[in-house]
Backbone as a ProteinNet text record, in pm:
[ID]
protein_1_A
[PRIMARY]
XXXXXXXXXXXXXXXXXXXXXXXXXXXXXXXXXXXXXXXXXXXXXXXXXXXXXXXXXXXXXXXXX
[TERTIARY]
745	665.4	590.5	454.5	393.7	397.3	387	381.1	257	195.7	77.9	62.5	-39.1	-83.1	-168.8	-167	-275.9	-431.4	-505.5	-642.5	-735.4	-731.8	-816.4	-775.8	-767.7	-730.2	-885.4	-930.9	-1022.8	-1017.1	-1051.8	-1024.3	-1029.6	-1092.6	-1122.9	-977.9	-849.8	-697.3	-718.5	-805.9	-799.9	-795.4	-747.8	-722.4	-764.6	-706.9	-730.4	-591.7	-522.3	-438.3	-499.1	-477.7	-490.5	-367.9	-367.2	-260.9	-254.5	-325.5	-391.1	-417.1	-518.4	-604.1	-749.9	-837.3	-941.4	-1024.2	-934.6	-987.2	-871.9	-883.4	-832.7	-811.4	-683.5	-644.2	-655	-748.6	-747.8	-619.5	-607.7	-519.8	-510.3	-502.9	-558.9	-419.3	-425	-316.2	-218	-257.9	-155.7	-37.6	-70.7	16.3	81.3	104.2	207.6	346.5	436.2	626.1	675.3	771.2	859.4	792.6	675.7	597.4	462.6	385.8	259.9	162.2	61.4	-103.3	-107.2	-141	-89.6	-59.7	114.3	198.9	151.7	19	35.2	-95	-45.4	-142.4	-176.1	-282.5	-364.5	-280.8	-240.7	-172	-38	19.2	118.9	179.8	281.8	332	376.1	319	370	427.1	466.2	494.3	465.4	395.4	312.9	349.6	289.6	231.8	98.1	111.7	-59.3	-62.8	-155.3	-202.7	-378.4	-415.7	-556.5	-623.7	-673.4	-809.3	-917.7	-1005.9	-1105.8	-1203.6	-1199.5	-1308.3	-1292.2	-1145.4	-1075.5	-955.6	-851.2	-728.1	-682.9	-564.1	-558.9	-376.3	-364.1	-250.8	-148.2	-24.8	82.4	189.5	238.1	385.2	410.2	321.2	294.2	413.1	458.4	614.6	574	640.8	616.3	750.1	744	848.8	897.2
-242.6	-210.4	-336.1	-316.4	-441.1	-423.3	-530.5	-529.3	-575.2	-546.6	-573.2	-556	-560.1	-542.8	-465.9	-360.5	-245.4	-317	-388.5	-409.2	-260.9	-212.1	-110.6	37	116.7	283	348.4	467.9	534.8	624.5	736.3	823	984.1	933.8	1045.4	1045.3	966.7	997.4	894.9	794.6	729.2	572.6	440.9	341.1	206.9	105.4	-30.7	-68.1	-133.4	-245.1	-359.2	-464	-621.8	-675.6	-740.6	-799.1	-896.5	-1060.2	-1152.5	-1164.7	-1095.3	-1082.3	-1076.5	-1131.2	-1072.6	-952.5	-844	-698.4	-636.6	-529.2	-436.1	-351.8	-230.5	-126	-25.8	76.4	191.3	278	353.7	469.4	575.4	711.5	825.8	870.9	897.9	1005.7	1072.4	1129.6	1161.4	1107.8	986.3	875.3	836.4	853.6	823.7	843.7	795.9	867.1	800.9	912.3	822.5	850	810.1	825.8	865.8	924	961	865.2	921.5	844.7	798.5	881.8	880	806.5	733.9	650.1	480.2	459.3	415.3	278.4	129.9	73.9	-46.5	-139	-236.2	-299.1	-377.3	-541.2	-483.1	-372.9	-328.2	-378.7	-426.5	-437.3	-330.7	-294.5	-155.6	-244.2	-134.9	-114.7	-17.5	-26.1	55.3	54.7	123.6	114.2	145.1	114.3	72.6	184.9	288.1	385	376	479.8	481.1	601.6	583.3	689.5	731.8	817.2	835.8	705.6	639.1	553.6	383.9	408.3	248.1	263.8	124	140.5	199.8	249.5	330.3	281.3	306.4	273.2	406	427.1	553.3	518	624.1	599.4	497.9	500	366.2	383.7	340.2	321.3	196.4	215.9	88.5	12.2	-117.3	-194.6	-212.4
1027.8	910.2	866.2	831.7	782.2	606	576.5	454.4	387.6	246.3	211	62.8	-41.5	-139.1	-215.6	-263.1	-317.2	-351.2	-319.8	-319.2	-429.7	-372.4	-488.4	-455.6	-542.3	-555.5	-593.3	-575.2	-596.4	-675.6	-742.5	-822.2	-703.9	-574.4	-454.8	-381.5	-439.4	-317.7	-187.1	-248	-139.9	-167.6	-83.9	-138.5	0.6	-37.4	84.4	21.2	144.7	146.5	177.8	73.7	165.7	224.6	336.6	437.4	484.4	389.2	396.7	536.8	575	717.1	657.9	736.9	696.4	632	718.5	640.7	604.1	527.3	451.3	535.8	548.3	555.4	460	523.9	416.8	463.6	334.6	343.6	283.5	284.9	236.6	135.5	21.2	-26.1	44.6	107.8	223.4	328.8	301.2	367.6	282.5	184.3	59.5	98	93.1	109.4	10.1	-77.4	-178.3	-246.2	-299.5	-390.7	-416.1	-539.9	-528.4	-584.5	-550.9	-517	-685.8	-787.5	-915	-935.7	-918.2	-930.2	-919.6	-832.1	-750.2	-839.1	-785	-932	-824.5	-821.9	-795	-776.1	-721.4	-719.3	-674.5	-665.5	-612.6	-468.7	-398.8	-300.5	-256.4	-128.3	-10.2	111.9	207	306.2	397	514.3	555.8	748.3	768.6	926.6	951.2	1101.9	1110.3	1243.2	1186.5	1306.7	1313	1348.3	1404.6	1360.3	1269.7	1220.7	1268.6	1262.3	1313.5	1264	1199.7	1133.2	1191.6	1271	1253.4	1207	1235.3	1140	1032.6	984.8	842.9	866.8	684.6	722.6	687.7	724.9	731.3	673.1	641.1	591	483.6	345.1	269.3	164.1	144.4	16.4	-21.6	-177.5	-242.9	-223.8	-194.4	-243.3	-342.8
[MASK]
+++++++++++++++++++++++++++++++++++++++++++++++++++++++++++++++++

């Protein structure tokens, strides 16, 4: 599991992780476990995995720490 930081939430269910890497991981509402999108606040620490979207990386299975 990688770990990372909530970078920005949308009001559309959709969000970015930062992972002090150059770019961001997005991740859709749907990849939420444990908890909901709602719940879910800026500056927050997750835990995630890293699969493959149609667009590029995305991240799965996101729980907050």
């Amino acid at each position: 599991m990688t770990e990372g930081t909530i970078k920005r939430l949308t009001d559309k269910g959709f969000g970015f992780i930062a992972t002090g890497n150059d770019k961001d991981v997005f991740f859709h509402m749907s990849a939420c476990e444990g908890c909901h999108f709602d719940d879910l606040q800026e500056g927050q620490r997750v835990s995630f995995e890293i699969g493959e979207g149609p667009k590029g990386p995305r991240a799965e299975n996101v729980r907050v720490l």
